[in-house]
C-alpha positions in Angstrom: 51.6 11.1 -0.1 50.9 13.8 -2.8 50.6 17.0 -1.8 49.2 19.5 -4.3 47.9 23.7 -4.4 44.1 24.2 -4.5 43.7 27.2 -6.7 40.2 29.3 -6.9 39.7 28.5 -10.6 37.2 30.8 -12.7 34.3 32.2 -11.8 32.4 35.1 -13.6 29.1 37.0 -14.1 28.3 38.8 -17.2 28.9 42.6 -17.0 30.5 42.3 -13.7 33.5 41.5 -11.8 33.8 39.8 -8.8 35.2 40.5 -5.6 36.2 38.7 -2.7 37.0 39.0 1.3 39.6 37.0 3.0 38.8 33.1 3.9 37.2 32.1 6.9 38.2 28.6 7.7 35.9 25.7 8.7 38.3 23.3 9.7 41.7 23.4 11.8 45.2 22.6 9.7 45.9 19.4 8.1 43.0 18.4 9.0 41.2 15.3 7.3 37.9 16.3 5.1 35.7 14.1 2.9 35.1 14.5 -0.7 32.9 17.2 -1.2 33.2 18.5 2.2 33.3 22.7 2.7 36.2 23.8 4.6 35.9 27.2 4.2 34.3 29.9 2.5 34.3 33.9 1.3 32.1 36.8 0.9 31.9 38.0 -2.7 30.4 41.4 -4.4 29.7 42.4 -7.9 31.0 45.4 -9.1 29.7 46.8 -12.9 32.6 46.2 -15.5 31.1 49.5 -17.0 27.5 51.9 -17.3 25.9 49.1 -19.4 26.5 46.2 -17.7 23.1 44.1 -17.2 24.3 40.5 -17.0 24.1 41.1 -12.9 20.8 42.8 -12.3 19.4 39.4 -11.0 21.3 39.6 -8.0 20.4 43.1 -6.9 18.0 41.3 -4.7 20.4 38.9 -3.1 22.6 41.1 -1.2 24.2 38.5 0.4 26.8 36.2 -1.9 29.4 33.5 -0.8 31.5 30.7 -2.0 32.0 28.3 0.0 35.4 25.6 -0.7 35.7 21.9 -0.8 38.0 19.6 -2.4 36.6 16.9 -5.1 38.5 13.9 -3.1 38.9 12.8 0.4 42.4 13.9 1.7 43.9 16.9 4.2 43.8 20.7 4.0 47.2 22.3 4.6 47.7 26.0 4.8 44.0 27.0 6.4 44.2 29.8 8.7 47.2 31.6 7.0 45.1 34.6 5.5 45.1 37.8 8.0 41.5 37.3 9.4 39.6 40.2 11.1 37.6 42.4 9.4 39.3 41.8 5.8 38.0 38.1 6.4 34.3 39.9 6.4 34.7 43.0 3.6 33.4 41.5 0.3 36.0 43.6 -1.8 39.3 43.2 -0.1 40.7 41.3 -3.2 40.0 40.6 -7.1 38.7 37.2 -7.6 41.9 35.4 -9.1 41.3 32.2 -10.8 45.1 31.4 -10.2 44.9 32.1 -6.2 46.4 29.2 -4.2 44.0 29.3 -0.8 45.7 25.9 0.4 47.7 22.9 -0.3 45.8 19.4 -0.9 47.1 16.2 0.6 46.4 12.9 -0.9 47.7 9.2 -1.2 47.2 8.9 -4.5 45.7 11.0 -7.3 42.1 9.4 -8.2 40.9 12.5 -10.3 43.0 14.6 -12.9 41.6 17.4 -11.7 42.1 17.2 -8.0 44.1 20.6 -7.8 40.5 22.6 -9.1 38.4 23.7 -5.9 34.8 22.7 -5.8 33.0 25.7 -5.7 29.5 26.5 -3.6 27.7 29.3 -4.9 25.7 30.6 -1.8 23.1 33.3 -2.4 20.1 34.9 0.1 18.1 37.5 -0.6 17.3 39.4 2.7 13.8 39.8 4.7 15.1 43.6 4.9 18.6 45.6 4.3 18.7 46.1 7.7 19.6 42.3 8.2 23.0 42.6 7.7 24.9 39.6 9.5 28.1 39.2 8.1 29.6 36.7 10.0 28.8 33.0 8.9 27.3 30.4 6.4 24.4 32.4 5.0 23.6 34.8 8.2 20.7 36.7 9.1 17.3 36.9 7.9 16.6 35.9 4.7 13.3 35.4 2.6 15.1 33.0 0.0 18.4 31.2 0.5 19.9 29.2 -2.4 23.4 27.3 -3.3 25.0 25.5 -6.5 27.9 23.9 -7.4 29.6 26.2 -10.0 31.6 23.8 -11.4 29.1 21.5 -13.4 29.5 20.8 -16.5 25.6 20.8 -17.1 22.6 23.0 -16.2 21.2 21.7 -12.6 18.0 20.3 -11.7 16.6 23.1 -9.1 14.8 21.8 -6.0 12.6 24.3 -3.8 11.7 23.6 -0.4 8.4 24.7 0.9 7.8 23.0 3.5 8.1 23.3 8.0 10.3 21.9 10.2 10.3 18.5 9.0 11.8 19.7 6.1 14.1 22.9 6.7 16.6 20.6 9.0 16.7 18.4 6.5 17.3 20.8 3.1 19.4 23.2 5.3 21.2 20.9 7.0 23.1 22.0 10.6 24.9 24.5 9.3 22.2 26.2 7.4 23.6 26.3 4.0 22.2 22.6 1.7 26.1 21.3 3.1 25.0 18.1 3.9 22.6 17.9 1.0 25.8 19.3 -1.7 28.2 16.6 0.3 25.6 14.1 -0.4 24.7 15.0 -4.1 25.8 13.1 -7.3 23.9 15.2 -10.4 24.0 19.0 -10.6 21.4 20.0 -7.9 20.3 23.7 -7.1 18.6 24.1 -3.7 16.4 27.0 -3.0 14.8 27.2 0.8 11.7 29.9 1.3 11.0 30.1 5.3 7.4 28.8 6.7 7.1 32.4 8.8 5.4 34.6 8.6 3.0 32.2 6.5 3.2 29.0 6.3 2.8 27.0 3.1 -0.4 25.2 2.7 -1.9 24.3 0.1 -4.4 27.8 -0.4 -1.9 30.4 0.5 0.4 28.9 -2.3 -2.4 28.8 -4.7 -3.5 32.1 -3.7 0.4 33.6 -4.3 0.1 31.8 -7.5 -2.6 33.4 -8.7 -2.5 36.8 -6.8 -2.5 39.7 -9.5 -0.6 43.2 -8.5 -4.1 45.0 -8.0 -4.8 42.6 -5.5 -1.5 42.9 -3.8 -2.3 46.2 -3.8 -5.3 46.1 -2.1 -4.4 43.8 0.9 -1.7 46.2 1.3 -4.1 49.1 1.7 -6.4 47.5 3.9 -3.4 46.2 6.0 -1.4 49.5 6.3 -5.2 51.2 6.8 -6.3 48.9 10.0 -2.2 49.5 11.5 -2.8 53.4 11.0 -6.3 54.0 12.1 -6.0 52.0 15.0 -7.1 53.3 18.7 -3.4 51.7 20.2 -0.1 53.2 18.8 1.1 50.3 16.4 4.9 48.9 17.9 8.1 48.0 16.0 6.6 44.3 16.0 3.3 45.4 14.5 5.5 46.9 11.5 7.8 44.4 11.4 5.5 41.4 11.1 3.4 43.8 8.8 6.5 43.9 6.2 7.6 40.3 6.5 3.9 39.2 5.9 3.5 41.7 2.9 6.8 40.5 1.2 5.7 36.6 1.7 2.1 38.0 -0.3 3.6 39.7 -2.8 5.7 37.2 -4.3 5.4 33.1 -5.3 8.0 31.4 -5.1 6.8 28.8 -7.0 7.4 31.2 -9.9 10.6 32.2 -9.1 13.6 32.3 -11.6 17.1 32.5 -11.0 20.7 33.1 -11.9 23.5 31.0 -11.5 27.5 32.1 -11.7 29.2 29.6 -13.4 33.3 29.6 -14.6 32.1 31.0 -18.1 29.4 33.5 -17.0 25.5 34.3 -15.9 23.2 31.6 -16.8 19.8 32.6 -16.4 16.9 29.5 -15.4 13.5 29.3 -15.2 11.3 28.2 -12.1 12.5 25.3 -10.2 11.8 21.7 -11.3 10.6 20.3 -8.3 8.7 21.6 -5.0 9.4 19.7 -2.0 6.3 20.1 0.0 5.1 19.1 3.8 2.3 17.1 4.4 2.1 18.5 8.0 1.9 22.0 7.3 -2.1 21.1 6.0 -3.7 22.4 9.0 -7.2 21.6 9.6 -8.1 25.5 10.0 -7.1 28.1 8.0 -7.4 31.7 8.4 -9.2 33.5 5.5 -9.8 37.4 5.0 -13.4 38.4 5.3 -13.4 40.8 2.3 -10.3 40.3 0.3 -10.8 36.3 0.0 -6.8 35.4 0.7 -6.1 33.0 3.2 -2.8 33.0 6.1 -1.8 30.3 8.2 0.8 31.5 10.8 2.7 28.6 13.1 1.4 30.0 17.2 5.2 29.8 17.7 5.7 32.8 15.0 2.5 34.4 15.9 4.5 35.6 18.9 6.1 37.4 17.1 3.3 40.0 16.2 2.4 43.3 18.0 -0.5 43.3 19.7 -2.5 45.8 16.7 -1.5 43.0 14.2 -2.5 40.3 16.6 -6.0 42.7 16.6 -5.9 42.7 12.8 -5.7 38.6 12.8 -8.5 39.1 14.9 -11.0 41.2 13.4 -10.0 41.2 9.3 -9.8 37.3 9.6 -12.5 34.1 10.0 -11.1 31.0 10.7 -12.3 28.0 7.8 -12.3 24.6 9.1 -11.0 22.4 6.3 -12.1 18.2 6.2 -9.8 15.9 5.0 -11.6 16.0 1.4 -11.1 19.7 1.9 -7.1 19.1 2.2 -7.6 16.2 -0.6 -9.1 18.8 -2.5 -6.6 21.6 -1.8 -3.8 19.4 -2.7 -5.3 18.6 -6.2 -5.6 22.2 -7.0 -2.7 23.1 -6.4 -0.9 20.1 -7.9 -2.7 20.7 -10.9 -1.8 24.7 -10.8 1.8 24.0 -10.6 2.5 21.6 -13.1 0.3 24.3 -15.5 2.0 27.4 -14.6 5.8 25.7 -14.1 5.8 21.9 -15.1 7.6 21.5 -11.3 7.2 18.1 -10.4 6.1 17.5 -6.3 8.0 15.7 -3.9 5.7 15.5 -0.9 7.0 14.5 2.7 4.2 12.5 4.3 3.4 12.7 8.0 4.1 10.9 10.8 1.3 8.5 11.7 2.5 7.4 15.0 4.9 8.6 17.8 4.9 5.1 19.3 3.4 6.4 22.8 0.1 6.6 22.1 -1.8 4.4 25.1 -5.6 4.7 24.2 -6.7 1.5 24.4 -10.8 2.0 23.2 -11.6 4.8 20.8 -15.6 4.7 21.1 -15.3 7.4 23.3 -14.4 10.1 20.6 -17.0 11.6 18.3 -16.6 11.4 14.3 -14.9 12.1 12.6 -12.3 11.0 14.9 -9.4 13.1 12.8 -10.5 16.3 14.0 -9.5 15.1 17.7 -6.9 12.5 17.2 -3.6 13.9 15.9 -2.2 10.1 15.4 -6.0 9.7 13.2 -5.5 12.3 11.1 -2.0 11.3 10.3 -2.8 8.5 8.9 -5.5 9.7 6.9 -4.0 12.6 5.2 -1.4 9.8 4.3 -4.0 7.7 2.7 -4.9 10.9 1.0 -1.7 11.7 -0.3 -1.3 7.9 -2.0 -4.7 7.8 -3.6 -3.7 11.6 -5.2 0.1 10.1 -6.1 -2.1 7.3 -8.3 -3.5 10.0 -10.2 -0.7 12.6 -10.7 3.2 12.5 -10.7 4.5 13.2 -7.7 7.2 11.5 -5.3 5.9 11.0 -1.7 9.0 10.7 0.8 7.9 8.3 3.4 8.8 9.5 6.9 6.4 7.2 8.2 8.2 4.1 6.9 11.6 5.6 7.8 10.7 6.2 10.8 8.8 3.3 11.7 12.0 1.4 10.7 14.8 3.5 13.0 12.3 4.1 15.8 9.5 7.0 16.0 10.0 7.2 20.2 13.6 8.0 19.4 14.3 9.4 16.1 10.9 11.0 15.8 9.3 11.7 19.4 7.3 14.7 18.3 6.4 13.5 15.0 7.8 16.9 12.9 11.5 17.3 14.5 13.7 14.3 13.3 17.2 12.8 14.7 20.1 13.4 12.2 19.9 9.7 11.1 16.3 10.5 9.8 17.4 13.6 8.1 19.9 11.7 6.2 17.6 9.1 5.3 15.8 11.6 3.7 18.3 13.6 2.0 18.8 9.9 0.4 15.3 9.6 -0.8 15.0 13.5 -1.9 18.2 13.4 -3.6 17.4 9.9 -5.4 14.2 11.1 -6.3 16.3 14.3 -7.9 18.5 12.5 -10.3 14.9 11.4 -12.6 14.3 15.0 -13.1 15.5 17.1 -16.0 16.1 20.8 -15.6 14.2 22.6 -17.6 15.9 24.5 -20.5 18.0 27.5 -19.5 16.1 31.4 -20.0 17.5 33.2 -23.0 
């Protein structure tokens, strides 16, 4: 056996230097861990080398940073748990980052890569719903509006993938541990994922058109009429009305279609444009919509996060809003538009998980009972005709669909799919596969100046 020290290595941000807490430690002693597999991670801050530093200012809005460890070969961690834990295991500046620090020793039977002593490094960033959401404990905690993670170490800009879609997706970007492990463990090119959450809105195919489009005066004026109804309402608003109020007006105000980013690397900032490819959920195309009498812009809230809401914002839903039945041409049409928008305004190509068209205990044996159009009663109907949808508009524009349907039809809807939206782990990594596949055609686009 070889047996060999895993040092930090270099990481840096222009302007800035970085700080660290202690380690927090994922794994017990010795313990076996794939290639590519975290063990452990750190918090890290950014502290201005001097009055003039700018290189940072892009992560002003991401007040949460961490790397997160894993070795480049398969083999076992010695020397985890030895740093003092507690609170300096928490504190962001407790040390200098030290390229030459030895966090643990690296146990192999033979050396397969020259540089098997050089951490891999996970670059964890979320940029918080509110300061107030300050969970320090764990893999990217608390409430975030955007979380995101690279490897530092390539060699080569990454292809950025942002996930906009519901449940059927978020399990499977996110993984079980909520920060893209399985997805990094599973990776061969440079990836960057980037998750934006489905509450308070989710994202159909209008509300990201309308974010797309929105100009600050508009923003403006839905956040007058909002803050107007809340104040001049008969019933005393609540914390929730608020709440929801803010978490809705930050999902309005921005698209993160359009987003940029920075990324640390060992030699510095490198600044990239919007992401390259949009992962998008068939099943969040609902087949009603709300829209705003006056103001035009549409909102689409899951009942399980409408909950959420005070009862004077539930009011506001109520009385500001109509509710738009939409057709499967309307959907058809809604997908086109915003296809079309995107590739304009960013070039993203769309990756497009399709729905499930079956849960394998349906039981009705004559459908001439049902009136016509049969999708706008039949969830199993409509299924399979916004599928159908979604492969006559993949004839016409580039776009990957990643067939649930097929996957699951193969491993078993009843079992690995019973609700047609949650999915089994094996699904999930099936899908990671076909997402991650679909990933290594795409070139990054050209990093910001």
């Amino acid at each position: 056996m070889i047996r060999r020290p895993l040092h930090l290595g270099p990481l840096s941000a222009d302007g800035y230097s970085v700080h660290r807490s202690g380690i927090r430690w994922l794994i017990q002693p010795g313990q076996y861990c794939r290639a590519n597999q975290i063990f452990g991670y750190c918090n890290i801050s950014l502290q201005a080398a001097s009055f003039l530093a700018t290189g940072g200012k892009s992560f002003t809005e991401e007040a949460d940073l961490q790397v997160a460890f894993a070795a480049r070969s398969a083999g076992r961690i010695h020397g985890a748990g030895t740093e003092p834990g507690g609170y300096l295991s928490i504190q962001r500046d407790v040390c200098d980052w030290d390229a030459d620090t030895v966090i643990a020793h690296f146990e192999v039977e033979a050396e397969t890569d020259p540089d098997v002593e050089k951490l891999r490094l996970l670059m964890l960033a979320g940029r918080r719903m509110t300061g107030l959401a300050d969970v320090h404990s764990g893999l990217l905690p608390g409430w975030h509006g955007r979380t995101r993670g690279w490897w530092s170490d390539e060699p080569t800009l990454p292809a950025s993938l942002l996930s906009l879609g519901i449940c059927d997706a978020t399990g499977v970007v996110l993984g079980e541990q909520c920060a893209f492990t399985e997805m990094f463990e599973a990776a061969r090119a440079p990836a960057q994922m980037i998750f934006v959450p489905d509450h308070p809105l989710a994202p159909s195919a209008p509300i990201l058109l309308d974010q797309l489009d929105r100009k600050p005066a508009q923003f403006q004026a839905i956040a007058d009429d909002m803050h107007r109804f809340l104040s001049d309402s008969t019933i005393t608003p609540t914390a929730d009305d608020w709440m929801f109020a803010g978490a809705m007006l930050a999902a309005l105000q921005r698209s993160p279609i359009a987003d940029t980013y920075s990324l640390f690397t060992p030699s510095g900032t490198m600044r990239t444009g919007p992401a390259d490819a949009v992962l998008l959920s068939l099943s969040s195309e609902s087949q009603t919509l709300l829209r705003h009498k006056s103001l035009g812009y549409h909102a689409h809230i899951m009942r399980h996060h409408q909950s959420a809401a005070g009862p004077v914002f539930r009011a506001f839903l109520g009385s500001a809003f109509e509710t738009v039945k939409r057709s499967i041409d309307d959907i058809r049409s809604d997908y086109e538009r915003l296809l079309d928008r995107m590739h304009a305004a960013t070039g993203a190509r769309a990756l497009i998980i399709n729905c499930m068209s079956t849960s394998g205990h349906e039981d009705i044996s004559n459908y001439s009972s049902f009136d016509a159009p049969m999708s706008s009663t039949l969830s199993s109907i409509a299924s399979k005709e916004l599928n159908l949808v979604l492969h006559d508009i993949a004839e016409r524009r580039d776009l990957n669909i990643i067939d649930v349907d097929a996957i699951a039809a193969d491993l078993g809807g009843a079992e690995h799919l019973p609700d047609g939206i949650h999915q089994s782990g094996l699904i999930q990594a099936e899908l990671r596969s076909e997402i991650l596949h679909a990933m290594e055609e795409i070139r990054p686009h050209s990093p910001i100046k």
